[in-house]
C-alpha positions in Angstrom: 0.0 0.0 0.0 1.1 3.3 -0.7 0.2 5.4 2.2 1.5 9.0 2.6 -1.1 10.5 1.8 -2.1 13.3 -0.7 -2.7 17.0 -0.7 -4.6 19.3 1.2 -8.0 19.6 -1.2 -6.9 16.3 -3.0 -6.4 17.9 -6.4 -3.7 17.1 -9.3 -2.0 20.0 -10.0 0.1 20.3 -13.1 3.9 21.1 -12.0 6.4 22.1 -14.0 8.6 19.3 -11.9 11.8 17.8 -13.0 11.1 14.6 -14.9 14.3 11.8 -15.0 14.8 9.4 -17.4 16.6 6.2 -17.9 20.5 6.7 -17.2 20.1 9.4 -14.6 21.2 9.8 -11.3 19.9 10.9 -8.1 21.4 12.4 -5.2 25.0 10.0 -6.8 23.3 7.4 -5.1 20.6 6.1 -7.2 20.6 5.3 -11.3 16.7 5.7 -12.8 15.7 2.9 -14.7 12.3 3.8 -15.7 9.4 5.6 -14.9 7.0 3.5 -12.9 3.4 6.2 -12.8 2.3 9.4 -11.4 0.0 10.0 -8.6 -1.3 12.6 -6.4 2.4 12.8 -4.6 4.2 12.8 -7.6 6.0 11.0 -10.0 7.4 6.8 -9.3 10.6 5.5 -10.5 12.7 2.5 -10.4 15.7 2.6 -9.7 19.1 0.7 -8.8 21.0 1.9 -5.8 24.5 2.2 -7.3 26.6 0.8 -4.5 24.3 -2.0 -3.4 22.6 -2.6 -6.6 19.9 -3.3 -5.4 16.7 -2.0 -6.8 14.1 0.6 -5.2 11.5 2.9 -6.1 11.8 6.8 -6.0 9.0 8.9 -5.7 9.4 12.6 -6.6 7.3 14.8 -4.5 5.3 17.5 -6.4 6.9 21.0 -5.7 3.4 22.4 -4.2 3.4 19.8 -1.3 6.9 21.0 0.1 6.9 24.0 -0.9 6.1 25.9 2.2 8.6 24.9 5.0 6.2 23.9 7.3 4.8 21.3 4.8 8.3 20.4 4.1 8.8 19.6 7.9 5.4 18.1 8.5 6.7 16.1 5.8 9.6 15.1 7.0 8.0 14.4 10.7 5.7 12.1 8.8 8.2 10.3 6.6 10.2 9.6 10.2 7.3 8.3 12.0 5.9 6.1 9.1 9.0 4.6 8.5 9.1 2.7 12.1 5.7 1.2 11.1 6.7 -2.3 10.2 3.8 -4.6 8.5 3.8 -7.3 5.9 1.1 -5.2 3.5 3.3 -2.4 3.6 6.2 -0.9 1.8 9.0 -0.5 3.4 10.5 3.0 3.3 14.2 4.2 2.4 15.2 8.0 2.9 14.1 11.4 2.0 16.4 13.7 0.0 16.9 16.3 -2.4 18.2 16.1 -5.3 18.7 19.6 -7.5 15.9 21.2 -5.4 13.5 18.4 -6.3 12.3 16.3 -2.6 12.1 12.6 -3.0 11.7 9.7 -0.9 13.0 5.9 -1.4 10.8 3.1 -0.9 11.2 -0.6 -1.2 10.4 -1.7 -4.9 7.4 -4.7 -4.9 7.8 -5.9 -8.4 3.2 -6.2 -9.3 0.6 -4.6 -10.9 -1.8 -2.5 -9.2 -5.2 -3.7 -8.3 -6.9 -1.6 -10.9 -4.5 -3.2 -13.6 -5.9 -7.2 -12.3 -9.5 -5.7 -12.4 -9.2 -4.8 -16.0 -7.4 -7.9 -16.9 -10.0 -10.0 -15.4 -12.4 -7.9 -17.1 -11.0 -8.0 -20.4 -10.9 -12.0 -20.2 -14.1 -11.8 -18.7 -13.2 -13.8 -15.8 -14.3 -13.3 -12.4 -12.7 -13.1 -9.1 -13.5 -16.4 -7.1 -14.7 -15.7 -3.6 -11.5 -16.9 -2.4 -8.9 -14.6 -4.7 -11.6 -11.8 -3.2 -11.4 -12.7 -0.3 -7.9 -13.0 -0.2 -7.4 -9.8 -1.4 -10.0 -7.3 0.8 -8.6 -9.3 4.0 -4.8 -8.8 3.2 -5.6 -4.8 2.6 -8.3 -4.7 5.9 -5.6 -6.3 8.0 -3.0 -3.7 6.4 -5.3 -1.0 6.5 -6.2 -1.7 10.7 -2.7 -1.6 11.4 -2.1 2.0 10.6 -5.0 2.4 11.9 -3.6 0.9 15.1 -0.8 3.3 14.8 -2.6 6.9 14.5 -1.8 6.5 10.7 -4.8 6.8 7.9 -4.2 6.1 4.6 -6.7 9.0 3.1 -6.3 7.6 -0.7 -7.0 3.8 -0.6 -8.4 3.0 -4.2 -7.2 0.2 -6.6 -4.3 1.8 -7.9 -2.9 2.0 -4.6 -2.8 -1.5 -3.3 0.0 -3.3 -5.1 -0.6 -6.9 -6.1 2.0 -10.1 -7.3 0.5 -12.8 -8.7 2.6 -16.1 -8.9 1.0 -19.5 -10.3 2.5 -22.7 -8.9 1.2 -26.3 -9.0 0.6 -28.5 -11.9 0.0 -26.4 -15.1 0.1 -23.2 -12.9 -3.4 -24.1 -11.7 -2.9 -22.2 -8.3 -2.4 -18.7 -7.9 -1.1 -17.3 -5.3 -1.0 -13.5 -4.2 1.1 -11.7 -2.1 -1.2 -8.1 -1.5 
């Protein structure tokens, strides 16, 4: 789950932000290796930490959200707090930084497609969820969801593109799936 939260009024406000591209490097620490979306926070990317190679995504905060020091430090407070919270339906979160006056903050990178995506894909093969995949699914986000809750912390923009789903298929043929949420 991505859970931050969003703006003030909730609106998408076009910025004139910085926008990286594959090959760049942020901050000499990370190398962009694609753009991964763009929400109301800002804009996700993957990328490899150079020195540990491993991978991670970065998300580049819009301008408007930090722009005011206050925000920036509410921000900050936020980032600090959230980042003790510990649960297996949650990302796991890096660092903040700045990197030529843009503010960003690392992540843990969960290789999936976004709830929304599965919807559509079901719906495109016009298949249905079976009660269990559903149930699988609204329990995994629920228990995620009462956690934060459990810790002071609310989401304020759970939809399907927020909750972040891998599908594996095991078993003979690839009959069963299983989901980590």
């Amino acid at each position: 789950l991505e859970w931050l939260g969003c703006s003030r009024d909730g609106a998408l406000v076009a910025d004139s932000e910085v926008r990286f591209k594959r090959g760049d490097v942020v901050s000499r620490r990370y190398e962009i290796e694609k753009e991964l979306g763009s929400g109301m926070l800002g804009t996700s990317y993957l990328a490899r930490h150079i020195s540990s190679d491993k991978h991670l995504a970065i998300k580049v905060l819009r301008s408007m959200l930090v722009a005011n020091p206050r925000d920036r430090q509410r921000f900050e407070e936020a980032f600090t707090r959230a980042k003790t919270i510990k649960h297996d339906g949650l990302l796991k979160l890096g660092e903040v930084g700045e990197h030529e006056g843009q503010v960003y903050f690392t992540q843990e990178y969960f290789p999936s497609q976004n709830l929304r995506q599965l919807l559509d894909e079901y719906q495109k093969e016009q298949k249905s969820f079976t009660l269990q995949e559903a149930c699988q699914i609204v329990i995994k986000v629920l228990e995620a969801v009462d956690f934060l809750h459990d810790q002071g912390i609310f989401h304020r923009n759970l939809k399907p593109e927020n909750v972040l789903v891998h599908t594996r298929r095991t078993g003979p043929g690839g009959k069963n799936v299983v989901r980590t949420i």
